[in-house]
C-alpha positions as a Markdown table, in Angstrom:
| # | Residue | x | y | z |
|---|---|---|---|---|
| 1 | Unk | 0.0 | 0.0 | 0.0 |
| 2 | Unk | 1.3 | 3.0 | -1.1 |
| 3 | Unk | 2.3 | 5.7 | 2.1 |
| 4 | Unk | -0.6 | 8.1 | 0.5 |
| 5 | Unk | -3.4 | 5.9 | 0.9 |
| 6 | Unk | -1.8 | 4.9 | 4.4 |
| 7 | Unk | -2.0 | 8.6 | 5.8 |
| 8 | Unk | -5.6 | 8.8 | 4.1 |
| 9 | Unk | -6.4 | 5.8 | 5.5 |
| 10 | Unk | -5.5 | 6.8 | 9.0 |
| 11 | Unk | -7.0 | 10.3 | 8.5 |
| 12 | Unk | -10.0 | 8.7 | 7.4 |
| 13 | Unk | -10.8 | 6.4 | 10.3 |
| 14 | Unk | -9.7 | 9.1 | 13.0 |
| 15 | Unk | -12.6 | 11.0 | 11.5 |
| 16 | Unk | -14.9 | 8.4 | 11.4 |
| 17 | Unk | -14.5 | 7.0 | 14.6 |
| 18 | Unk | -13.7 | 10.1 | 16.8 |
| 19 | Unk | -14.3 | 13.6 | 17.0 |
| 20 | Unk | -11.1 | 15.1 | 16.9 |
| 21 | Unk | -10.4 | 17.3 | 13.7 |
| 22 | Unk | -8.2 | 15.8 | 10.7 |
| 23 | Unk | -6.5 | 18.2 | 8.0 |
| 24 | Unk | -9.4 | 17.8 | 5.0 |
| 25 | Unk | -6.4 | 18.0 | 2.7 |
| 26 | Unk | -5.2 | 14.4 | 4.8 |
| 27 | Unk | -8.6 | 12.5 | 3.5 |
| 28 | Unk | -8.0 | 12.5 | 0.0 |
| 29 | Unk | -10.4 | 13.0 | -2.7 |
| 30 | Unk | -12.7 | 9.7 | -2.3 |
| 31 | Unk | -13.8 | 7.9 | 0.9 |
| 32 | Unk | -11.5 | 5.2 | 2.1 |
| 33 | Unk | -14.7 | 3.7 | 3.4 |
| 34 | Unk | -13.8 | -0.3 | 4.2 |
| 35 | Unk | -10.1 | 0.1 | 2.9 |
| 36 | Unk | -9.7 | 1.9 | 6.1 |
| 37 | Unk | -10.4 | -0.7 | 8.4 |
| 38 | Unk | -7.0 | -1.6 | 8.9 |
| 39 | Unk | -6.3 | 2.0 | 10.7 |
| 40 | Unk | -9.0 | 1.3 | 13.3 |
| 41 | Unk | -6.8 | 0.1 | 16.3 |
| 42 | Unk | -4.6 | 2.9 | 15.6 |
| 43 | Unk | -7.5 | 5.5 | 15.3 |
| 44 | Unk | -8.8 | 4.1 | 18.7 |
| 45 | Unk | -5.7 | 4.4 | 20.4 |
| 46 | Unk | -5.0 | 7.9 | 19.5 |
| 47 | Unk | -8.4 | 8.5 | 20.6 |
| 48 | Unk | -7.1 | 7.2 | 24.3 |
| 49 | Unk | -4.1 | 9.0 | 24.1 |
| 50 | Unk | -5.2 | 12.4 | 26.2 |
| 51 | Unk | -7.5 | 9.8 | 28.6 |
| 52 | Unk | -4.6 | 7.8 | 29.6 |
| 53 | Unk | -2.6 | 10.7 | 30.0 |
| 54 | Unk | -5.4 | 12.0 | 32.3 |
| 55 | Unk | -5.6 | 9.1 | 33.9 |
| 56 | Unk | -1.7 | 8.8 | 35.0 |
| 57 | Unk | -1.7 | 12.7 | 36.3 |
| 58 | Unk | -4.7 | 12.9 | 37.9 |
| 59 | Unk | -3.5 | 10.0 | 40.1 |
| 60 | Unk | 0.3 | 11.1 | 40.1 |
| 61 | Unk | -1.7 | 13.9 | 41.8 |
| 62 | Unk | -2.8 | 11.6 | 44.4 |
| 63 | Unk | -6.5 | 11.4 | 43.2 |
| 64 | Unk | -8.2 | 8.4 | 43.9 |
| 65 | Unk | -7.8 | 5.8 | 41.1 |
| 66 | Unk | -11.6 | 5.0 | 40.8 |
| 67 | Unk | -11.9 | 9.1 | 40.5 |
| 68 | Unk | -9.4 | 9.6 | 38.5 |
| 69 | Unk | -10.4 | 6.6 | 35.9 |
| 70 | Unk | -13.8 | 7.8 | 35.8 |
| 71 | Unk | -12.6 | 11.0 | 34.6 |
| 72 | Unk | -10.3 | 9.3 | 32.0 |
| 73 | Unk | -13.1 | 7.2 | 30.7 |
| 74 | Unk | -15.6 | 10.1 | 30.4 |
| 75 | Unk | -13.4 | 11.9 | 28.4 |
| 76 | Unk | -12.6 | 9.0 | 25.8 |
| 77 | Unk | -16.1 | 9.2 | 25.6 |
| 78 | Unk | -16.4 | 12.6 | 24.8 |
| 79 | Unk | -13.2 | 12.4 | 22.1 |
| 80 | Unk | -15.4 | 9.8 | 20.5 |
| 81 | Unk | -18.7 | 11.2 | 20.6 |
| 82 | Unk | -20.3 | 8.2 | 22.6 |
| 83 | Unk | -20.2 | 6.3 | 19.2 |
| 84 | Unk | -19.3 | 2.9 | 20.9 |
| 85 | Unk | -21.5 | 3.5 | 23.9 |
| 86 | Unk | -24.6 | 4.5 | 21.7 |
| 87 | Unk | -23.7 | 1.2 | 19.3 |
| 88 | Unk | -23.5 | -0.9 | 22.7 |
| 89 | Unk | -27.1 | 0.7 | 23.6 |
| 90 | Unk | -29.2 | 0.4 | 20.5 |
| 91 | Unk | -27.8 | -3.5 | 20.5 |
| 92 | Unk | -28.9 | -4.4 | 23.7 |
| 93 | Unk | -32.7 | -2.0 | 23.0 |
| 94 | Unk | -32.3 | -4.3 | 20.0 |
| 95 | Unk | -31.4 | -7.9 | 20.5 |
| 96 | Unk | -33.1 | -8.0 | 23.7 |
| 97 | Unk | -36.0 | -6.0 | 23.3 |
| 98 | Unk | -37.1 | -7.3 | 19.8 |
| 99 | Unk | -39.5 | -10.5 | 18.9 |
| 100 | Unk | -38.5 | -11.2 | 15.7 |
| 101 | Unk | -35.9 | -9.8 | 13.3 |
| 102 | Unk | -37.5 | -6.8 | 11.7 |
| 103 | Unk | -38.8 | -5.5 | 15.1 |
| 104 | Unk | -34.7 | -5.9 | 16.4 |
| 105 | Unk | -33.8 | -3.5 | 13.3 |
| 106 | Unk | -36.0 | -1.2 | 13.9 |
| 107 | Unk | -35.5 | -0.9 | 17.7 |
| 108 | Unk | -31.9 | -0.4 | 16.8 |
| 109 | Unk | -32.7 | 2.6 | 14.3 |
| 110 | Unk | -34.6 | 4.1 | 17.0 |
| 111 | Unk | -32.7 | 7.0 | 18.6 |
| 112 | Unk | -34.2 | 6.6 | 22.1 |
| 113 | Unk | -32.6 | 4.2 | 24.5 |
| 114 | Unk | -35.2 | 2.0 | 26.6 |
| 115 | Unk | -34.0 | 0.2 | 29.6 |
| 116 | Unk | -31.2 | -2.7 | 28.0 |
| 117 | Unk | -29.5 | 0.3 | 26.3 |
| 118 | Unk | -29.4 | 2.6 | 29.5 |
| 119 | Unk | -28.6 | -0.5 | 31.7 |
| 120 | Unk | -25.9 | -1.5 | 29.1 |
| 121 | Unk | -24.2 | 2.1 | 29.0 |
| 122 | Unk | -24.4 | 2.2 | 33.0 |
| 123 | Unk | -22.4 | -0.8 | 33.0 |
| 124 | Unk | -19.8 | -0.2 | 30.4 |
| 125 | Unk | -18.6 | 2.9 | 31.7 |
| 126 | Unk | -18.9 | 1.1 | 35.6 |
| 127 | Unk | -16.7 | -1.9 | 34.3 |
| 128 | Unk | -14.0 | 0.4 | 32.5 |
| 129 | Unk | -14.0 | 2.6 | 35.5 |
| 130 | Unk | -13.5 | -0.2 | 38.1 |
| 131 | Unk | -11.2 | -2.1 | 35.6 |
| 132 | Unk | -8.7 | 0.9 | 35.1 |
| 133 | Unk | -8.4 | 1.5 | 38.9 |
| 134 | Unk | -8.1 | -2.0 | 39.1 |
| 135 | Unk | -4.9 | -1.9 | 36.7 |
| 136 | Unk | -3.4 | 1.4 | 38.6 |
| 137 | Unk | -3.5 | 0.2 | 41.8 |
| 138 | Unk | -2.0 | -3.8 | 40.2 |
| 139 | Unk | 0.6 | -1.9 | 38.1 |
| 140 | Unk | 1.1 | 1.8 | 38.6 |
| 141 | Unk | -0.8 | 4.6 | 36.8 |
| 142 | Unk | 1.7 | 4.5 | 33.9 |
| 143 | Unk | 1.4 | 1.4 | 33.0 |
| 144 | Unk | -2.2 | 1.1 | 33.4 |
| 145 | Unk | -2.7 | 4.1 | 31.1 |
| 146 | Unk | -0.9 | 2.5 | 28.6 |
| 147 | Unk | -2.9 | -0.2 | 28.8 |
| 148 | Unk | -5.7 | 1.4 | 28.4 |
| 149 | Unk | -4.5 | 2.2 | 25.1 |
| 150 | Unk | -4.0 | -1.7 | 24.5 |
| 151 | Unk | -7.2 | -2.4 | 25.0 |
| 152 | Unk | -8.7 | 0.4 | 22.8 |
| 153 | Unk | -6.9 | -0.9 | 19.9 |
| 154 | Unk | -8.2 | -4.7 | 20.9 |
| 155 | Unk | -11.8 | -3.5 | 21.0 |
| 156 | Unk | -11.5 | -2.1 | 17.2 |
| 157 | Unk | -9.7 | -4.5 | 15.8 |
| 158 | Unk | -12.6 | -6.4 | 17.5 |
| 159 | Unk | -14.6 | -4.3 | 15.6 |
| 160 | Unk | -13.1 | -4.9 | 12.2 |
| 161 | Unk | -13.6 | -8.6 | 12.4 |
| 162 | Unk | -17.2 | -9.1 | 13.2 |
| 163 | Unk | -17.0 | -6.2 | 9.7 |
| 164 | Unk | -15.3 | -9.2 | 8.1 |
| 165 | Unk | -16.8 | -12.2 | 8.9 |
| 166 | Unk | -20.4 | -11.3 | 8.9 |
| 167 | Unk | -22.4 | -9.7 | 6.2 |
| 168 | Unk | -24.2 | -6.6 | 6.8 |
| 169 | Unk | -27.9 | -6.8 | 8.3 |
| 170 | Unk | -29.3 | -3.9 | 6.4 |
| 171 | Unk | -28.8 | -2.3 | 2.8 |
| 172 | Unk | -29.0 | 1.0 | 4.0 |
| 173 | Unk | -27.0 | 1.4 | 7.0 |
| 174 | Unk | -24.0 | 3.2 | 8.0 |
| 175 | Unk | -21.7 | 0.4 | 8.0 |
| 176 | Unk | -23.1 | -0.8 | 4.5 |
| 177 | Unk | -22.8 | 2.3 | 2.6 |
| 178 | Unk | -18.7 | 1.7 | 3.9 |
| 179 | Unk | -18.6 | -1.5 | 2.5 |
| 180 | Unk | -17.0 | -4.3 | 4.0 |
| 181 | Unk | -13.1 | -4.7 | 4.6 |
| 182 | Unk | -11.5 | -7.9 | 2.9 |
| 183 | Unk | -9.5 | -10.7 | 4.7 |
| 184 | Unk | -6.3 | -8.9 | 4.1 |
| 185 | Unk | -7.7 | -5.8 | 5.8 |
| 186 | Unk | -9.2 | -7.9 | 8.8 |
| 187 | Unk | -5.6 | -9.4 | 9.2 |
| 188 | Unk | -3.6 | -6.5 | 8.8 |
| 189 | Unk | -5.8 | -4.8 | 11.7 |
| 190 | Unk | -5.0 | -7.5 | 14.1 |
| 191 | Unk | -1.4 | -7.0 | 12.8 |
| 192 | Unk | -1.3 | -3.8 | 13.4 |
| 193 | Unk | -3.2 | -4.3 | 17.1 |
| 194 | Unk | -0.9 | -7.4 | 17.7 |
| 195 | Unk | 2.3 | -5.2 | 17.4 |
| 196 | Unk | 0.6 | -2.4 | 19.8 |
| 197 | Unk | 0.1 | -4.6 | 22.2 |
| 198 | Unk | 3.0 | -6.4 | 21.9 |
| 199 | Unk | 5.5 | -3.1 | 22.4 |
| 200 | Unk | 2.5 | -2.3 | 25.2 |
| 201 | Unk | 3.3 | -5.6 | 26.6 |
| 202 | Unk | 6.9 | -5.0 | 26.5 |
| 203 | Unk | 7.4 | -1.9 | 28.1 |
| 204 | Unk | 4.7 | -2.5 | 30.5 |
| 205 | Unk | 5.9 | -6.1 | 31.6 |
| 206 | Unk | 2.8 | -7.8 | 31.2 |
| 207 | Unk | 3.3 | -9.4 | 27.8 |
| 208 | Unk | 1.9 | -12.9 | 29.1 |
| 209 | Unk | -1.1 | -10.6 | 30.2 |
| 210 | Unk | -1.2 | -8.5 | 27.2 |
| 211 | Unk | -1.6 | -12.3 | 25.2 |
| 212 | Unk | -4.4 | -13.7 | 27.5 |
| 213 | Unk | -6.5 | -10.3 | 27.5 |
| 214 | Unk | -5.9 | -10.1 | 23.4 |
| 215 | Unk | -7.2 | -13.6 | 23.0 |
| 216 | Unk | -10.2 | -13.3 | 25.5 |
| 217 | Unk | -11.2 | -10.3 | 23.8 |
| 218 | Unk | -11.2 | -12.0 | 20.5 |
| 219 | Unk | -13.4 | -15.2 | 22.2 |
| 220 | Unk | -15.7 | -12.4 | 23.2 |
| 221 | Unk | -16.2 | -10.7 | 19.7 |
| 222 | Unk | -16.6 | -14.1 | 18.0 |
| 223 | Unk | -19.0 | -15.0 | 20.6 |
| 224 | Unk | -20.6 | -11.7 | 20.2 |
| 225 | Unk | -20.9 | -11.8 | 16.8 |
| 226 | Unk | -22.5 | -15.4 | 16.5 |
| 227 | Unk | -25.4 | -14.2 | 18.9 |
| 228 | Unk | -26.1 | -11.3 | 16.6 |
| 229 | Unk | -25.7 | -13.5 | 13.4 |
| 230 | Unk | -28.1 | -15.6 | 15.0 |
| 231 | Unk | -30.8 | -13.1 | 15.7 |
| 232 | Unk | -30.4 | -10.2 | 13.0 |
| 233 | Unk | -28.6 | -12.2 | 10.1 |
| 234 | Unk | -25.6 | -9.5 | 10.2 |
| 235 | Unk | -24.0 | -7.0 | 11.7 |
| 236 | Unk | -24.9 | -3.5 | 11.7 |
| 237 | Unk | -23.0 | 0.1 | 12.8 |
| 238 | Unk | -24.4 | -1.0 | 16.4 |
| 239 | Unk | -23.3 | -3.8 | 16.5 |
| 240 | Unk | -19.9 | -2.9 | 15.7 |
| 241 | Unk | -19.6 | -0.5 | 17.8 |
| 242 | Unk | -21.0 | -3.2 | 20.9 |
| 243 | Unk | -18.4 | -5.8 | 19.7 |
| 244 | Unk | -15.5 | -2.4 | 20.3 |
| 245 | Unk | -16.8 | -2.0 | 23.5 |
| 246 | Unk | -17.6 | -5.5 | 25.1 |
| 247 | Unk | -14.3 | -6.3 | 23.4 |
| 248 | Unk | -12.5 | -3.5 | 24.6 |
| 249 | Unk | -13.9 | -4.4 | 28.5 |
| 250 | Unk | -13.2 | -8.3 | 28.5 |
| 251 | Unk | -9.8 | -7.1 | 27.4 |
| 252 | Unk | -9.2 | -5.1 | 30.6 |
| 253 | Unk | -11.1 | -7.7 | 33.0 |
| 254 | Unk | -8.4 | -10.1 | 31.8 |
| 255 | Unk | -5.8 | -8.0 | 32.9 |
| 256 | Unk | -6.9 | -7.6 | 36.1 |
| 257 | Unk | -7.6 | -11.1 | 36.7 |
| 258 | Unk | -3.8 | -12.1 | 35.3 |
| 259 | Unk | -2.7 | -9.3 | 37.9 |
């Protein structure tokens, strides 16, 4: 792949998956759409950057860690513009509030979140919270702010392979007018979140843990991903962006359990 395309690859899923603002001459002059899955992990770890930084000051500054990593998730969430957390929602409203398959779909379009979805967001942002302070107080706030990056870039690379494996559930959603990204893009994502990690692993000292959260977060996306295949047919932008975040969760739990 030629470094262009790279850079616009890049630009292009920072944009898409975060609100931070990319350089409109970076993009290029046609979407990258499902060629740019491969830059997912990387665009959700630059979107962590500033949390994890947050995360290691506030408690360098002897805030609590709970405190502190409630802070740091709440601002991930507001660099992405809650895209994960409203696909987590509108999956659960969906898949468990549907009788049949057309009435999940349309559940999911709905903008309003009924009880699964405010239940499922309550609990995502308890579980990151609790998980990070978890990881400060097992391995310093350094180290658990890097791995907090980790598990960002596990959750989308996550993401890009229920966007491989599974066709899309609708004609006319988000994630269909994108396309869908190839094997070689699905593999070069986990390459690319592999070698995060890996250095991650490596400068942290937890590259046995690193491996075990990485492969439990893939069990829980393929796991994931055959439940909704099994009720909706496909995936849809929700459901991608539940996989990212149930990924990105079971990732951290497995650290603190290998702690």
């Amino acid at each position: 792949m030629k470094p262009k395309l790279l850079i616009t690859d890049l630009a292009s899923a920072v944009t898409f998956l975060t609100r931070l603002r990319v350089p409109p001459f970076l993009l290029g002059e046609t979407p990258a759409g499902a060629r740019a899955a491969w830059a997912y992990p990387l665009a959700g770890g630059i979107a962590t950057l500033l949390p994890a930084l947050v995360l290691a000051g506030l408690v360098g500054l002897s805030t609590p860690p709970l405190i502190a990593a409630l802070l740091s998730v709440l601002i991930c969430v507001m660099i992405c513009g809650g895209l994960h957390e409203d696909g987590l929602a509108d999956t659960a409203d969906g898949l468990f509030g549907g009788r049949d398959r057309d009435a999940m779909l349309r559940i999911m379009r709905d903008s309003h979140s009924g009880v699964f979805g405010v239940v499922a967001i309550v609990m995502s942002v308890f579980l990151l919270a609790v998980t990070l302070a978890a990881l400060v107080l097992a391995y310093g706030p350094i180290a658990a702010g890097l791995l907090y990056i980790a598990g960002a870039v596990a959750g989308r690379a996550c993401l890009v392979l229920q966007w491989s494996i599974l066709p899309s559930a609708r004609t006319d959603g988000a994630a269909a007018t994108l396309g869908r990204p190839g094997r070689d893009g699905a593999l070069l994502a986990f390459a690319v979140s592999l070698f995060v990690c890996t250095v991650i692993g490596l400068v942290t000292g937890t590259v046995l843990a690193v491996s075990t959260a990485l492969l439990s977060a893939v069990a829980a996306a393929l796991l994931l991903s055959a439940f909704v295949s099994r009720r909706i047919g496909g995936h849809t932008g929700d459901t991608l962006g539940a996989t990212a975040q149930v990924s990105q969760i079971v990732f951290l739990l497995a650290l603190v359990i290998a702690a």
